[in-house]
C-alpha positions in Angstrom: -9.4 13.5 -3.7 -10.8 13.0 -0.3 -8.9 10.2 0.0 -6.4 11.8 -0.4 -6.5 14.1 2.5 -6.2 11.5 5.4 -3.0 9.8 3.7 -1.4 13.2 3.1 -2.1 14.6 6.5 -0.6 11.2 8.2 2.1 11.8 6.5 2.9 15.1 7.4 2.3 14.3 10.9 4.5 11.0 10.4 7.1 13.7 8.8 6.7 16.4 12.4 7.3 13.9 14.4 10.5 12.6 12.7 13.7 13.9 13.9 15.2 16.6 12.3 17.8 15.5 9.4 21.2 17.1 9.0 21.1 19.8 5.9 23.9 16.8 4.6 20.7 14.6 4.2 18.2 16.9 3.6 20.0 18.4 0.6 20.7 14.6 -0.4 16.9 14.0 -0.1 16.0 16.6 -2.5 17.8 15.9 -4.7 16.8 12.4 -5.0 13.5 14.3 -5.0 13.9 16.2 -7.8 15.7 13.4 -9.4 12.7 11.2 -9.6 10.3 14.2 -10.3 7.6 15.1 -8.1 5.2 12.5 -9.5 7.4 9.5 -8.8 8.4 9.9 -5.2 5.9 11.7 -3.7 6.6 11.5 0.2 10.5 11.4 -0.5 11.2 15.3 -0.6 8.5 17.0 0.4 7.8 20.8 0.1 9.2 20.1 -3.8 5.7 20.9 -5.1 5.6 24.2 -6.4 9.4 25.0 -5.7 10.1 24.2 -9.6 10.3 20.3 -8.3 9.5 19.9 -12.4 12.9 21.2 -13.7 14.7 17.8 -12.1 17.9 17.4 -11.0 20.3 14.7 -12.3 21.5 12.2 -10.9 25.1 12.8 -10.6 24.4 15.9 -8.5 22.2 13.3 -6.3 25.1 11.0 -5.5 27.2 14.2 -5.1 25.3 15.0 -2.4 25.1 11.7 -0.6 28.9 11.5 -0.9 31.1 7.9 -1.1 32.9 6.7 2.1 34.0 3.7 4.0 30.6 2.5 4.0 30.0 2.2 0.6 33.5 0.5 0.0 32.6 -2.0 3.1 29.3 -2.8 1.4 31.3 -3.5 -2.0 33.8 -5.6 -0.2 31.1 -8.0 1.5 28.9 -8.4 -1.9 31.8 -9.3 -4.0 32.8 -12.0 -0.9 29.4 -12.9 -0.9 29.6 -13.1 -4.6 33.0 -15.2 -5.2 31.9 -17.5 -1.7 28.4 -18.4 -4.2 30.3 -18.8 -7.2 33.0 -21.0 -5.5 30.1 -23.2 -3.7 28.6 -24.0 -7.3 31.2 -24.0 -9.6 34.2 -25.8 -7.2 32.1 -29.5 -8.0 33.6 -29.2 -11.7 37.0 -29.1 -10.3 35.9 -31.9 -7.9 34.4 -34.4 -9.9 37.2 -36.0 -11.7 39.2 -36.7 -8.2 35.9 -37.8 -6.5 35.3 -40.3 -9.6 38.1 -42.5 -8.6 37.6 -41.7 -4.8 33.8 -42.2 -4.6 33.4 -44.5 -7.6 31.2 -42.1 -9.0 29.0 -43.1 -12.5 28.0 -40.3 -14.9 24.8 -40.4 -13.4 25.6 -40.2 -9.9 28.2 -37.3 -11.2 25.3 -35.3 -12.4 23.1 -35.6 -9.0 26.6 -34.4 -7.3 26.5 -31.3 -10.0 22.5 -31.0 -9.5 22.1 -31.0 -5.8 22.9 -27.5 -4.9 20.7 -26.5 -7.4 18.2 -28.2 -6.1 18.9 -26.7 -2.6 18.0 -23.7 -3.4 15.1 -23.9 -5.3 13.8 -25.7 -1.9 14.9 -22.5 -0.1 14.3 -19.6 -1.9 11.2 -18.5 -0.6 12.3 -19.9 3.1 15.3 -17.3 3.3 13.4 -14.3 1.9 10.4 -14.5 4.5 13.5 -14.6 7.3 14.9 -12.2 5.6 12.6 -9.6 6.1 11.4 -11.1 9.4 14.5 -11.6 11.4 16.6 -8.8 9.3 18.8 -9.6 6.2 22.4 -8.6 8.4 21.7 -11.2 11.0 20.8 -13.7 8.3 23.5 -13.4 6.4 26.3 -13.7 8.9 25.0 -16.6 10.5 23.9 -18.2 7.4 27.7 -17.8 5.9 29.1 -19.0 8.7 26.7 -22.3 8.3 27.5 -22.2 5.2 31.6 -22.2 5.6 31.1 -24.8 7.9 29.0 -27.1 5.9 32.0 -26.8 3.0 34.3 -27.6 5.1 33.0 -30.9 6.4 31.9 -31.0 2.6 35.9 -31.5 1.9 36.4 -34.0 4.3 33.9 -36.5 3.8 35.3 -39.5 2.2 31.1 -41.3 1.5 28.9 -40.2 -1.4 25.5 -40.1 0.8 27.4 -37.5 2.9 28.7 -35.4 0.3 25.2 -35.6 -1.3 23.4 -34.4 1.8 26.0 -31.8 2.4 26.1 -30.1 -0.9 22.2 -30.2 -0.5 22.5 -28.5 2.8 25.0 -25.9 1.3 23.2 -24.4 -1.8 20.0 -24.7 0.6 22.0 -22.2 2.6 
């Protein structure tokens, strides 16, 4: 318990020295609050203690609150590009393959290593782009990392040698 004491009163300093939210944000804050019961988010609303924080609050009246606006449609609209842009990058080699068999004089082996290679991309940088991630920030990351990415398909498309295709298909699903 007197452990407890330093942590709490940090955080009420931490909490007088924020500035003031808009009662929009604050009501949006309890609620969440009393959403998640006093227990379970302790520093989220505070004052809920002893203001009947026990009853709850559901969480329809919680997103009520918070409201639904351009934002949120803007952040749906970039994860299902995100989303379709991933699903094309690893799905578009099935189309591929038959046209690069007669192109490329490809072998059922050499067709799988095609098929395997962006797998293997990002299981070699899975743990790279989450430590930048939450170094550099996840915005900046993904926009440039797209935009490598778009560029790298591109010249993908237009290479007419196997090594190249190879190596670029790596360097795509490593981005």
């Amino acid at each position: 318990m007197a452990a407890e004491q330093p942590k709490r009163a940090r955080s009420a300093a931490r909490a007088a020295a924020a500035p003031p939210m808009s009662p929009r944000a604050l009501g949006a804050q309890e609620a969440f609050g009393r959403a998640l019961g006093p227990g379970l988010a302790p520093g989220l609303a505070p004052g809920l203690a002893g203001k009947g924080g026990d009853e709850g609050t559901d969480i329809e009246e919680a997103l009520a609150l918070t409201g639904y606006g351009a934002f949120n449609v803007a952040l749906l609209l970039s994860g299902v590009l995100s989303a379709l842009s991933h699903q094309g990058n690893t799905a578009m080699l099935s189309y591929l393959l038959p046209a690069a068999e007669c192109d490329l004089g490809l072998t059922p082996a050499t067709k799988g290593v095609l098929a395997a290679t962006p797998y293997a991309g990002m299981l070699c940088s899975a743990l790279t782009w989450g430590f930048l991630s939450d170094t550099v920030g996840r915005r900046r990351l993904l926009v440039t990392l797209y935009l490598l990415d778009g560029a790298v398909n591109l010249a993908s498309s237009l290479t007419q040698a196997f090594w190249l295709l190879l190596l670029l298909r790596f360097v795509g699903g490593f981005m």
